[in-house]
N, C-alpha and C positions, 0 to 999 in steps of 0.2 A: 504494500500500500504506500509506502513510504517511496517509490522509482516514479507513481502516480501522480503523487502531492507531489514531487521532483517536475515532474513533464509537464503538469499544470500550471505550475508556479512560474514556469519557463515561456509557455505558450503566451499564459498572460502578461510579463514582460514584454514581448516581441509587438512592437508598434506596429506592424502592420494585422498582426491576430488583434491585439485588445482594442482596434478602433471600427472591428468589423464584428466581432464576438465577446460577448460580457463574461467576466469569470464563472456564473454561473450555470453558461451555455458549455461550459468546458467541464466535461462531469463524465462518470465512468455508465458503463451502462451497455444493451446489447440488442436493443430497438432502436428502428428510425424514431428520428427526435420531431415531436411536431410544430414546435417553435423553431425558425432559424432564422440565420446560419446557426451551425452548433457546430462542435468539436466534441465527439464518444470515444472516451476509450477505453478501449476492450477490458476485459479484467488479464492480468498476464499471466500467461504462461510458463511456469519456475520450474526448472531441472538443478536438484540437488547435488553440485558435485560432491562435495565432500565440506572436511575441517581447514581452520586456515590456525595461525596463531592467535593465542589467549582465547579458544573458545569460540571465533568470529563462523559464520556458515559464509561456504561460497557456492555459489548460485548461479546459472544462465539464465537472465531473465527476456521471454521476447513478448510483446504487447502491439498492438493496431491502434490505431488513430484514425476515426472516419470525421471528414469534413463532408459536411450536409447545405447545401442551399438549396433555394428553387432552382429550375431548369432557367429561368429567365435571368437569373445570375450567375449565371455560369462564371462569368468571368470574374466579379467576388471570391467564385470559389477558390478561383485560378489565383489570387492573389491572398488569398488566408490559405492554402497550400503553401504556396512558393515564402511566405513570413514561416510559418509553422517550420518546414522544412529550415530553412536559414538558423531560426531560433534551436533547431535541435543537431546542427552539425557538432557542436559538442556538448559532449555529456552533461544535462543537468545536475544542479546540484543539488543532496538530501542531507536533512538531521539522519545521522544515525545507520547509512550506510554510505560504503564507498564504491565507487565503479571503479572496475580494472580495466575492462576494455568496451568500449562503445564502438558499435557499427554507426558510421555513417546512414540516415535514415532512407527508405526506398519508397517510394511513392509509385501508384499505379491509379489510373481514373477506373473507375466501376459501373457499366451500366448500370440503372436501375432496377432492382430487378421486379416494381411493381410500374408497368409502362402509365396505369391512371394517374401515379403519384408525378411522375415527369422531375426529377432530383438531379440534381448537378451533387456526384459523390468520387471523392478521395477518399480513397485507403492508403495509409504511411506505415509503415513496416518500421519496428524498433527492436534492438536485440543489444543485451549488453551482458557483461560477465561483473557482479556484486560482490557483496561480502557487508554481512552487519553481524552484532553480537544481540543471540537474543536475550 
């Protein structure tokens, strides 16, 4: 939860996400949002590697990021994408855990897959290698 509260704190920094999306639009979650723009992100995905010193877990953690407008803003979208992405070239930073290694983030456009709803959608791909003490 704590890589989340990292990404979100991040996003919302980024002037060109916070003057198109409110911090509260930026929330974890796994439905289309029906207010937007919005920013969802996935719950993540944690693989266990093992022990680090003094007790710390190290972890691969990968998570999503879906950017949501209308169709009629696409290009909004296109621009709280390309902020998003900039804002996440490196690693955000957490209370109480540390990144080892951060991917570069990968973004991909996503048709819609309800053609009535008609949605301009980004999916951002995140993957990083952790370590916190719980």
């Amino acid at each position: 939860m704590e890589l989340q509260r990292a990404v979100k704190l991040a996003l919302a920094g980024a002037a060109g996400v916070a003057a198109n999306v409110t911090p509260e639009r930026i929330r974890t979650g796994i439905a289309r949002p029906e207010v937007m723009p919005c920013i969802i992100m996935t719950p993540a995905e944690v693989d266990i590697r093992g022990r680090a010193a003094r007790g710390q877990v190290v972890a691969e953690a990968a998570m999503k990021l879906h950017v949501w407008t209308a169709a009629e803003h696409a290009d909004l979208a296109q621009q709280i994408t390309g902020a998003a992405m900039l804002a996440l070239l490196d690693a955000p930073r957490g209370q109480g855990i540390w990144i080892d290694e951060w991917e570069r983030p990968v973004m991909a456009w996503v048709p819609d897959p309800d053609p009535a709803m008609s949605c301009a959608h980004a999916v951002i791909a995140l993957r990083c290698v952790l370590r916190w003490r719980p």
